[in-house]
NUTORFI-782404 format. One record per residue: residue number from 1; z, x, y of N, C-alpha, C in turn. Coordinates in steps of 0.1 Angstrom, whole numbers. Example, Ala and Ser with C-alpha at 12.3 -4.5 7.8 and 13.67 -1.06 7.14 Angstrom:
<rs>
r num: 1; npz: 78; npx: 132; npy: -57; capz: 78; capx: 123; capy: -45; cpz: 78; cpx: 132; cpy: -33 $
r num: 2; npz: 71; npx: 128; npy: -22; capz: 71; capx: 137; capy: -11; cpz: 79; cpx: 129; cpy: 0 $
</rs>
This chain:
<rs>
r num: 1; npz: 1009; npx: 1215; npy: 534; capz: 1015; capx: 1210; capy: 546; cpz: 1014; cpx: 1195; cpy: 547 $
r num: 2; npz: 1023; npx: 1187; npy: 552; capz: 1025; capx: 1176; capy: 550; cpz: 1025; cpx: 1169; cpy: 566 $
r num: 3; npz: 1017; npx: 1162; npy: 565; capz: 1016; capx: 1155; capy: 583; cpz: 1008; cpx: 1165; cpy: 593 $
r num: 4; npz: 1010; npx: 1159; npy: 604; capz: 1004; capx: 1166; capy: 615; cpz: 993; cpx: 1169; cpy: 619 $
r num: 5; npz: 982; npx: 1160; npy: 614; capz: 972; capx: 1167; capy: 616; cpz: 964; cpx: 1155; cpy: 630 $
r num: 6; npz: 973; npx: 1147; npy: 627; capz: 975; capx: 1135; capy: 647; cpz: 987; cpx: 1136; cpy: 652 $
r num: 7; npz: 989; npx: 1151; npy: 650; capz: 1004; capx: 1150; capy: 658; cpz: 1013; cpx: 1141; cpy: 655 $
r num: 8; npz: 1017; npx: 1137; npy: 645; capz: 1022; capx: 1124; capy: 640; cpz: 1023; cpx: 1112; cpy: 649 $
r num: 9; npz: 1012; npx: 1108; npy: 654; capz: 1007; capx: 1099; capy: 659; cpz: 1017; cpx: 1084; cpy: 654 $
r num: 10; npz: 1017; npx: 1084; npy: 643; capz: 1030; capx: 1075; capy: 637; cpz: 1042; cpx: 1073; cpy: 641 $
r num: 11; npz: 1048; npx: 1083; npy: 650; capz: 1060; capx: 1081; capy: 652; cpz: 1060; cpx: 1077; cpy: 665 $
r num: 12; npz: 1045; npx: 1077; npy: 676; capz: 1050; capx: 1066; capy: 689; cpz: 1059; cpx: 1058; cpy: 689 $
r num: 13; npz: 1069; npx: 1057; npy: 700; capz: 1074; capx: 1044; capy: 699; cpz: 1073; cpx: 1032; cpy: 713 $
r num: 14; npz: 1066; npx: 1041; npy: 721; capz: 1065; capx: 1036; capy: 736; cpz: 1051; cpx: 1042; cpy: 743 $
r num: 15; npz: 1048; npx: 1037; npy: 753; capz: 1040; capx: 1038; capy: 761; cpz: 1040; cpx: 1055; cpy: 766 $
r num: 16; npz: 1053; npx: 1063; npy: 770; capz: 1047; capx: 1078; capy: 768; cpz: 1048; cpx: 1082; cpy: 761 $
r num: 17; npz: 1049; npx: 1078; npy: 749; capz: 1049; capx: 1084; capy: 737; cpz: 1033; cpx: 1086; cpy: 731 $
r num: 18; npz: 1024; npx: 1068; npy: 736; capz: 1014; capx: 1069; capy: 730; cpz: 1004; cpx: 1078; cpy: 745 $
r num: 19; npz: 1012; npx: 1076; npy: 755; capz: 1002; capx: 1082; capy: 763; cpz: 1002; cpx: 1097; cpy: 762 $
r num: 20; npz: 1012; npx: 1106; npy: 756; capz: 1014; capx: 1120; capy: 750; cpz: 1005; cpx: 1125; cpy: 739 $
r num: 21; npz: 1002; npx: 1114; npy: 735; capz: 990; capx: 1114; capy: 718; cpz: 977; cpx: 1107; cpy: 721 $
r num: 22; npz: 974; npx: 1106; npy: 736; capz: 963; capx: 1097; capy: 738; cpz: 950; cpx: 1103; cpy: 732 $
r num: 23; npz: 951; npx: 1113; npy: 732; capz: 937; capx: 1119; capy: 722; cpz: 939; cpx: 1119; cpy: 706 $
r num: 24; npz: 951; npx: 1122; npy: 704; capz: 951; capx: 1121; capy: 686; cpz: 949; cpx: 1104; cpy: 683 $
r num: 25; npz: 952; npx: 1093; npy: 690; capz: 953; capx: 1081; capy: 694; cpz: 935; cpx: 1080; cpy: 693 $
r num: 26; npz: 927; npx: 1086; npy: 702; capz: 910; capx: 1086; capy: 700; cpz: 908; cpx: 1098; cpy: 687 $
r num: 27; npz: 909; npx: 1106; npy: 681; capz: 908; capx: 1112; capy: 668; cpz: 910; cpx: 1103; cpy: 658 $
r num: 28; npz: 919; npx: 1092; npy: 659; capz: 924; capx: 1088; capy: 648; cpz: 913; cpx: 1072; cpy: 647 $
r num: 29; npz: 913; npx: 1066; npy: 660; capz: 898; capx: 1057; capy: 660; cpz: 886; cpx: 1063; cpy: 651 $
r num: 30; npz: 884; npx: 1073; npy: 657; capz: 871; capx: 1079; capy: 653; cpz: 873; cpx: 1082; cpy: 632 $
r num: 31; npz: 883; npx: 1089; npy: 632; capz: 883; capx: 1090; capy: 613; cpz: 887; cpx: 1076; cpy: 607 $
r num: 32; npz: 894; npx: 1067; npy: 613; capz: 896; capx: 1053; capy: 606; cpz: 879; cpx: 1048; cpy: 609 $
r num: 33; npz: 872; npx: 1051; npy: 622; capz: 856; capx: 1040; capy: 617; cpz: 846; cpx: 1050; cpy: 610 $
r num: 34; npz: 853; npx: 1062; npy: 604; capz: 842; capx: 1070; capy: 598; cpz: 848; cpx: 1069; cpy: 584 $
r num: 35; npz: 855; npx: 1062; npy: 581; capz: 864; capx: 1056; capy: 568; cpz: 851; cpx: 1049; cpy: 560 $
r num: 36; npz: 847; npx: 1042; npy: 568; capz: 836; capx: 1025; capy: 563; cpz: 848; cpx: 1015; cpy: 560 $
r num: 37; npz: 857; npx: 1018; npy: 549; capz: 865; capx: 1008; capy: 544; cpz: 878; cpx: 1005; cpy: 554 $
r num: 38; npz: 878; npx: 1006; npy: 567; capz: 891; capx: 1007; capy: 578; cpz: 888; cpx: 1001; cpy: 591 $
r num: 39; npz: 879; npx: 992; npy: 592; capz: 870; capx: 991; capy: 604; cpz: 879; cpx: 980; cpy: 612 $
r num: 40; npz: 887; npx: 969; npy: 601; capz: 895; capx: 964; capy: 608; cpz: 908; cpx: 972; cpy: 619 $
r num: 41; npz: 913; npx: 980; npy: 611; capz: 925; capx: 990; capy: 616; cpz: 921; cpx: 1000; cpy: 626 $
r num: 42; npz: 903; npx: 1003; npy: 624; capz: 894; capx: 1013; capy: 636; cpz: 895; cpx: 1006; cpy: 650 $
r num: 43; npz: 890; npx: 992; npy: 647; capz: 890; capx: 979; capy: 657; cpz: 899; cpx: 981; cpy: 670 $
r num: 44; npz: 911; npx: 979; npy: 659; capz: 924; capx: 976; capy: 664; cpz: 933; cpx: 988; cpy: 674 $
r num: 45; npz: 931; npx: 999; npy: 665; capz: 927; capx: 1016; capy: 673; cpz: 925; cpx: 1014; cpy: 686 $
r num: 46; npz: 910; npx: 1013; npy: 688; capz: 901; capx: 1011; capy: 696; cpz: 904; cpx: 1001; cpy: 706 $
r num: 47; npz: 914; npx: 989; npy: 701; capz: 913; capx: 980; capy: 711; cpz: 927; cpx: 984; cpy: 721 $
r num: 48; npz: 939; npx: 993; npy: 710; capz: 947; capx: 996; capy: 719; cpz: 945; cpx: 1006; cpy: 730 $
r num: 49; npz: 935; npx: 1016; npy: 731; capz: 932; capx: 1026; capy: 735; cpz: 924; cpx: 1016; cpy: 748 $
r num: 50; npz: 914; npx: 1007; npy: 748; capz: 912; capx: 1000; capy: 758; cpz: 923; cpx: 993; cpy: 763 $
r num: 51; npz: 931; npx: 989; npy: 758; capz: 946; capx: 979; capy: 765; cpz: 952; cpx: 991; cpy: 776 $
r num: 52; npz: 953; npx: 1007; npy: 768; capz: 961; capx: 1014; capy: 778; cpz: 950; cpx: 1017; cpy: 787 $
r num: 53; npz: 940; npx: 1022; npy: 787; capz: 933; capx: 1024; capy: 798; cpz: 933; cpx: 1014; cpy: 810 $
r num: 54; npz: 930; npx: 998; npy: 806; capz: 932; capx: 989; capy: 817; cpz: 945; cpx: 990; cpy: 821 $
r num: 55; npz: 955; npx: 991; npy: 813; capz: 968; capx: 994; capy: 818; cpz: 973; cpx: 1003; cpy: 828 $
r num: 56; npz: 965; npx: 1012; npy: 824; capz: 966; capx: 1026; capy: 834; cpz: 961; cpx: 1026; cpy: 846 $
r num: 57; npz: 948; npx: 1020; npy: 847; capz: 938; capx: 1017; capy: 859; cpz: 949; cpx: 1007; cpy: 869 $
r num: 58; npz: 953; npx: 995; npy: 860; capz: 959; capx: 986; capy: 871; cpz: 974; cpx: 993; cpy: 871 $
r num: 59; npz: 979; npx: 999; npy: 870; capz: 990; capx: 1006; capy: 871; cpz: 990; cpx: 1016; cpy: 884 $
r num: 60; npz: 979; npx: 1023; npy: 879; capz: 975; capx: 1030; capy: 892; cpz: 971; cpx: 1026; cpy: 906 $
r num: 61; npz: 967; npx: 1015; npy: 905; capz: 960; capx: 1003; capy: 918; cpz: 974; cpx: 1002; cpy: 923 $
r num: 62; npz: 984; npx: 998; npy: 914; capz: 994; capx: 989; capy: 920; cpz: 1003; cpx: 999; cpy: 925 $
r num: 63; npz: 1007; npx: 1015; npy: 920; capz: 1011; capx: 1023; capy: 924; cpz: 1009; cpx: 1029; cpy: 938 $
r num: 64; npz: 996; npx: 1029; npy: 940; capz: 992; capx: 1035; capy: 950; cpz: 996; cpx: 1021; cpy: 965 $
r num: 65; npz: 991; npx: 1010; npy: 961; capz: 998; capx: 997; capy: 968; cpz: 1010; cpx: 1000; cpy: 975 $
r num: 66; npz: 1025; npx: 1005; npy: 966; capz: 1032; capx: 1000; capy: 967; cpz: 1043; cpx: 1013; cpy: 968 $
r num: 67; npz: 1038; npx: 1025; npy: 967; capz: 1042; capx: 1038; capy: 972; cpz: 1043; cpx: 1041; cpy: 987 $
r num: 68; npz: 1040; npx: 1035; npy: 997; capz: 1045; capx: 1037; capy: 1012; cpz: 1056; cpx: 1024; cpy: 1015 $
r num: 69; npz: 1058; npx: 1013; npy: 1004; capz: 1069; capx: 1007; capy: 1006; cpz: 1084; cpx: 1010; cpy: 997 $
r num: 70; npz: 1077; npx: 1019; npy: 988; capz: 1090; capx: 1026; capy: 978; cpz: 1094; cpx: 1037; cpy: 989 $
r num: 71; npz: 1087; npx: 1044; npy: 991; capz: 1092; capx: 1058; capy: 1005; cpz: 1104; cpx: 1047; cpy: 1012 $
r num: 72; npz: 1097; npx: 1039; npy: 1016; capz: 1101; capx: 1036; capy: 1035; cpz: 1115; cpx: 1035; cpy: 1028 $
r num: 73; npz: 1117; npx: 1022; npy: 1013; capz: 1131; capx: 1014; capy: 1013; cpz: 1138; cpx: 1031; cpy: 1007 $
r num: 74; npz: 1132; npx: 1037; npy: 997; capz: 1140; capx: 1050; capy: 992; cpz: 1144; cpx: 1055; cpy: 1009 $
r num: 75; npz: 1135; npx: 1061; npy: 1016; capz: 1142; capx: 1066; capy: 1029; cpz: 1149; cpx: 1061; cpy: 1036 $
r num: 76; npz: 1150; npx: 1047; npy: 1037; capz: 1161; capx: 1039; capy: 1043; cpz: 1180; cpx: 1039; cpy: 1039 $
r num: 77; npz: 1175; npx: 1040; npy: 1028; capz: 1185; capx: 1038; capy: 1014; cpz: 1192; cpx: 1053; cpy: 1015 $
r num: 78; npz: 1183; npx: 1062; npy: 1019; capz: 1188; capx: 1080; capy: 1017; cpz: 1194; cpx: 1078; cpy: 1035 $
r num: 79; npz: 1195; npx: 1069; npy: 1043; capz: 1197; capx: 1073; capy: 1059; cpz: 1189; cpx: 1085; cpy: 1064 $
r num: 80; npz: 1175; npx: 1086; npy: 1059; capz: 1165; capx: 1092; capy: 1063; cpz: 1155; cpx: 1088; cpy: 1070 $
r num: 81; npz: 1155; npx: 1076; npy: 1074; capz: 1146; capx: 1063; capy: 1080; cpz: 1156; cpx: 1052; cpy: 1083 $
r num: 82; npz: 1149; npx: 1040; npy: 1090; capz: 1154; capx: 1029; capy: 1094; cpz: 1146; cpx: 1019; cpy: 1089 $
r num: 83; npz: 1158; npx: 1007; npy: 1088; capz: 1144; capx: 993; capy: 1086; cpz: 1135; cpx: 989; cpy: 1091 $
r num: 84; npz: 1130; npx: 996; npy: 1102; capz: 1121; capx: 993; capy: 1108; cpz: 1109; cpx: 1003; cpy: 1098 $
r num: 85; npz: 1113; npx: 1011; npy: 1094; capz: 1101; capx: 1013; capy: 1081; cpz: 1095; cpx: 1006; cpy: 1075 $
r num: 86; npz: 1108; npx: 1003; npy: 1069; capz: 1106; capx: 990; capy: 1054; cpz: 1101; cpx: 980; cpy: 1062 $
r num: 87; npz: 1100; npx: 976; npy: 1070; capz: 1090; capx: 963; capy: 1075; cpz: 1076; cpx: 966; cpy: 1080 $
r num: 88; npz: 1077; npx: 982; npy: 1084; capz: 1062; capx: 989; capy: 1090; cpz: 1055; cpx: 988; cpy: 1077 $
r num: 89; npz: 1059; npx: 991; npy: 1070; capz: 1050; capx: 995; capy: 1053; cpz: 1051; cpx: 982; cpy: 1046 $
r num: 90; npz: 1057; npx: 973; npy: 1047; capz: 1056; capx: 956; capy: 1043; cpz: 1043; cpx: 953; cpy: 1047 $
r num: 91; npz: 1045; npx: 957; npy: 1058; capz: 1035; capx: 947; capy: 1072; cpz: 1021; cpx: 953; cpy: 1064 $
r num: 92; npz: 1019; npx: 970; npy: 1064; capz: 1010; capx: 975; capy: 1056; cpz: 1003; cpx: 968; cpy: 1046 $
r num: 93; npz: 1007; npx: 970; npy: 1036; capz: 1010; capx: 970; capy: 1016; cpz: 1007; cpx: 951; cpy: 1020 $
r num: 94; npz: 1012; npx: 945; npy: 1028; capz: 1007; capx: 928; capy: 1029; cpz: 991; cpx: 927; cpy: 1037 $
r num: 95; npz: 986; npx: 937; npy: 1043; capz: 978; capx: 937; capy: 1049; cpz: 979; cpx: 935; cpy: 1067 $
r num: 96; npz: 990; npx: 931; npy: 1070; capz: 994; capx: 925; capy: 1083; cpz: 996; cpx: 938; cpy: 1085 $
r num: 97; npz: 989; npx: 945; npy: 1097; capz: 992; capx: 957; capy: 1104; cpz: 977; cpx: 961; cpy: 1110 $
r num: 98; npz: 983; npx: 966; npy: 1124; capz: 972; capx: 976; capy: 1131; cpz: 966; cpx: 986; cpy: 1121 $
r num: 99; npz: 959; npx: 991; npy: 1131; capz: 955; capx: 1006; capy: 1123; cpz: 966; cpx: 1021; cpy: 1119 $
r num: 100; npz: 975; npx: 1016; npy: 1132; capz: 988; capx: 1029; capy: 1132; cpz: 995; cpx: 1026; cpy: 1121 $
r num: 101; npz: 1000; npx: 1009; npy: 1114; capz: 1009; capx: 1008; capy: 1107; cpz: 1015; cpx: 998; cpy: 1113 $
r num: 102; npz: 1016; npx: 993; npy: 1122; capz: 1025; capx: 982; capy: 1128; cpz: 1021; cpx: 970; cpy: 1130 $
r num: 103; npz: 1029; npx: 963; npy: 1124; capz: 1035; capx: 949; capy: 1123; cpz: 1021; cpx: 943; cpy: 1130 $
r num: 104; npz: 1011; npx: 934; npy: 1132; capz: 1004; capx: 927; capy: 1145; cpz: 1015; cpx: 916; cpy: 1148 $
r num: 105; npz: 1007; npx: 915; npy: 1160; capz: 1016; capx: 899; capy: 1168; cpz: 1015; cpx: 885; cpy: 1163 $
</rs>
């Protein structure tokens, strides 16, 4: 049998691609630093696998941010809401707002 034993980890070409293989992605760290002779290419493994995780982390931070101001403009946009949304969840997501959501004076 030929290939597959990282899910052909090789043929990633994007971010869900590598995030679909994120463990053959850590399998394949681990057999490149148990190589001895690969420790550069282990390194490097290893350093993408921390790139996405920070990636992920602040991805997530910023998602969660900025998901009551994607609703409000998507509901606005659908005539399911008004702009007085999109400026309630501005006001939010900027920090400028009561406790209910609204705009301060």
């Amino acid at each position: 049998m030929s290939g597959g034993s990282y899910n052909y980890l090789f043929a990633a070409v994007d971010l869900e691609d590598l995030q679909a293989r994120r463990w053959d992605l850590e399998e394949m760290a681990s057999r490149l630093a148990g190589l001895g002779y690969a420790q550069d290419a282990a390194r490097e493994t290893e350093e993408l696998l921390v790139l996405y995780r920070q990636w992920e982390t602040r991805a997530a931070v910023r998602m969660n941010r900025l998901s009551d101001v994607w609703k409000a403009v998507e509901w606005w946009d659908s005539n399911d809401s008004s702009e007085t949304r999109v400026h309630e969840a501005l006001a939010k997501y900027r920090g400028d707002h009561d406790d209910a959501g609204k705009p301060s004076a």
